[in-house]
C-alpha positions in Angstrom: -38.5 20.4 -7.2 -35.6 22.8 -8.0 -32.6 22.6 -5.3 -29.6 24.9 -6.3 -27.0 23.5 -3.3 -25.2 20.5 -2.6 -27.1 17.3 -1.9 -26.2 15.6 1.5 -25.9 12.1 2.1 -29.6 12.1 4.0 -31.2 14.0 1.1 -29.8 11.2 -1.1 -31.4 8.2 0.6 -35.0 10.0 0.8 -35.0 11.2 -2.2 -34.9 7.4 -3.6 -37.1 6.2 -1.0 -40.1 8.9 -2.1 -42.3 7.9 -4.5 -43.5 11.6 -5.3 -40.0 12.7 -5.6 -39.1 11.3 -9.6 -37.1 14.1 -10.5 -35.0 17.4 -9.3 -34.0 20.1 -11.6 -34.5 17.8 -14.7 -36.0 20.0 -18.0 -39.4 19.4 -19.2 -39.7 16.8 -22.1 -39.0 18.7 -25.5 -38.9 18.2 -29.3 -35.2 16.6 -29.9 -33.6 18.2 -32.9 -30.4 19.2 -33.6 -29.5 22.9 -34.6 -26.7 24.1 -36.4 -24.5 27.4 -36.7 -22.1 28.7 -39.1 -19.5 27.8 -36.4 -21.0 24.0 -36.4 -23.1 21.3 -34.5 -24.3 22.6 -30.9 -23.8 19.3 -29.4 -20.6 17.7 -27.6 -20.6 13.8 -27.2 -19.5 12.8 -23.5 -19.8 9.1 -24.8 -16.6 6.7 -24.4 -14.0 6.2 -21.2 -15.0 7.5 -17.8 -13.4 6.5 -14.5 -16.0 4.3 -12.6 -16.7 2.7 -9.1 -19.1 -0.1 -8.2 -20.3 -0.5 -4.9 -22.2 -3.6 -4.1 -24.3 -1.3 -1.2 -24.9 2.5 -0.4 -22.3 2.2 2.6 -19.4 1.3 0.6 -20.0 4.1 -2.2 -17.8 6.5 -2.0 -19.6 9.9 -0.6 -17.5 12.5 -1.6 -16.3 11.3 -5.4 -18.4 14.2 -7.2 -16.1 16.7 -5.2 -13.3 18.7 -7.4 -10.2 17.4 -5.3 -11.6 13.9 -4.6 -9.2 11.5 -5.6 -9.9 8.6 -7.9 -7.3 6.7 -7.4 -9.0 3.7 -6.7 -11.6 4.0 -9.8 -11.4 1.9 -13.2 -12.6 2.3 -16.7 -15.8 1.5 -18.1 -17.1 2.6 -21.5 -20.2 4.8 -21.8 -23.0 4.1 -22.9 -22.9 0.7 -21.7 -24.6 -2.0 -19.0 -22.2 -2.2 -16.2 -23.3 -6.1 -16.0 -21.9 -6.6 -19.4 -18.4 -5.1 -18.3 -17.9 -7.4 -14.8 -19.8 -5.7 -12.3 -22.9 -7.0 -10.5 -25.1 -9.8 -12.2 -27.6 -9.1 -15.2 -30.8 -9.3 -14.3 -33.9 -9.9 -16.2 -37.2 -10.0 -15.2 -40.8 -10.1 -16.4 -43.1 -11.9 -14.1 -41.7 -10.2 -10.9 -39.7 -8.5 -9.1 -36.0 -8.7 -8.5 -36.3 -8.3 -4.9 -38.7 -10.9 -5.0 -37.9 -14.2 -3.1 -35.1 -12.0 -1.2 -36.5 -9.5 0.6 -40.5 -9.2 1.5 -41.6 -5.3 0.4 -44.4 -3.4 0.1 -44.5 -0.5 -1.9 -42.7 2.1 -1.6 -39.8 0.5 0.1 -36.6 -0.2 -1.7 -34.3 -2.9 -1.0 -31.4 -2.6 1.2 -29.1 -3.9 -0.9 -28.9 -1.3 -3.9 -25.9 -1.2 -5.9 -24.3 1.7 -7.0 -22.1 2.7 -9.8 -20.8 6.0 -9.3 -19.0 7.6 -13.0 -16.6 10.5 -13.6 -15.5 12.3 -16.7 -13.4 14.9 -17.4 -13.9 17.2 -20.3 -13.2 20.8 -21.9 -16.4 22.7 -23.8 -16.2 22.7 -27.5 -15.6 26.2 -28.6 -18.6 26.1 -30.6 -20.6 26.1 -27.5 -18.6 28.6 -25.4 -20.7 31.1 -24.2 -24.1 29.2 -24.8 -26.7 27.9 -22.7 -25.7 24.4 -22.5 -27.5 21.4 -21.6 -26.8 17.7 -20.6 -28.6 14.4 -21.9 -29.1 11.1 -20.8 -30.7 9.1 -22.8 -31.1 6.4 -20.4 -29.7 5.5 -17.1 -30.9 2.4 -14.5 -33.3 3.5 -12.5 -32.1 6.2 -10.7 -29.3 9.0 -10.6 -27.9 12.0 -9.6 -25.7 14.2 -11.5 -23.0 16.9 -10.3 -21.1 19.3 -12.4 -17.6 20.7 -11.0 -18.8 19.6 -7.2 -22.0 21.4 -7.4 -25.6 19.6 -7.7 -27.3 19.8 -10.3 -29.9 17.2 -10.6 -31.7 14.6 -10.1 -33.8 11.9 -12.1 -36.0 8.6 -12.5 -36.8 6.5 -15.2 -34.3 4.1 -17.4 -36.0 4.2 -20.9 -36.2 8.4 -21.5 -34.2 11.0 -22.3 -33.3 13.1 -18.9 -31.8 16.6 -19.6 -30.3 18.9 -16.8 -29.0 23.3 -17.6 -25.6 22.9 -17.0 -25.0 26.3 -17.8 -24.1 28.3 -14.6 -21.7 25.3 -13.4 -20.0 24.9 -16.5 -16.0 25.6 -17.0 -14.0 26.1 -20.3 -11.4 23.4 -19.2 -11.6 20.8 -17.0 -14.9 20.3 -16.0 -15.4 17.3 -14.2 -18.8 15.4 -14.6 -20.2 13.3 -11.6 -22.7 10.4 -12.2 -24.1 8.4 -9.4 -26.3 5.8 -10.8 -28.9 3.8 -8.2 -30.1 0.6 -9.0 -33.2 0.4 -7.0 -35.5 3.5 -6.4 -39.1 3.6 -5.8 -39.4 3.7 -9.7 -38.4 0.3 -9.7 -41.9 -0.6 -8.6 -43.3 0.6 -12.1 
């Protein structure tokens, strides 16, 4: 699925409730190497602060964060990569002979829980020079279990699957200066099942 506009609030909420919808503009898997110039590395680490937000529900997220005059006033710090568990929000949870859900709420597959928490990530940053003017991707090398990405208030992806790589063209949305990066990370999604 390829969408190239801005994903609504009802689009969000399907999306994680479809079992045949796993990703949205995400590249195909591909060798992982780095490459080089005479200029140096084409790569740009993202990793350390970003302003954060954790909701406990989807109704208490806040919508419109991803947009370029949204104020975040009311976000923290958290450190990237990192479980959100280990830095005071939510509970760690660890399973292996069910479900989370289990014992809590009675589903069948597909459904998701009503309770999902959400943690919803900002971060500001310029382009390296070395990568001005080049086709320029993003990477995630692993995000819990479901999340969509924005890039300077436009949409540009979608993904499931905690434990590989996900990789977006940031290209067309991409400033020289203050770009600002938009993370919402779900939870629960119908991956959760597998």
């Amino acid at each position: 699925i390829v969408i190239d506009n801005n994903y609504d609030w009802s689009l969000i909420l399907e999306t994680l409730k479809n079992p045949e919808v796993f990703e949205i503009n995400r590249i195909k898997p591909h060798s992982d190497h780095d490459f080089y110039t005479n200029e140096g590395k084409l790569r740009q680490c993202l990793n350390g602060q970003w302003d954060f937000f954790y909701s406990e529900n989807l109704e208490s997220r806040p919508e419109d964060f991803y947009k370029e005059n949204y104020d975040l006033g009311k976000f923290n710090k958290i450190t990237v990569p990192g479980h959100i568990e280990l830095q005071g929000y939510g509970k760690p949870q660890y399973v292996n002979t069910q479900y989370p859900w289990e014992g809590k709420e009675q589903l069948i597959p597909p459904a998701i829980p009503k309770k999902i928490p959400v943690g919803s990530y900002v971060k500001f940053f310029d382009v390296e020079p070395s990568l001005l003017g080049k086709e320029t991707f993003i990477s995630f090398q692993g995000v819990e279990t479901a999340f969509f990405v924005w890039l300077n208030g436009k949409f540009v992806g979608y993904s499931e699957d905690s434990f590989t790589p996900a990789e977006f063209n940031i290209t067309k949305f991409l400033k020289k200066n203050e770009n600002k990066l938009a993370v919402e990370v779900y939870r629960y999604s119908t991956a959760s099942w597998l």
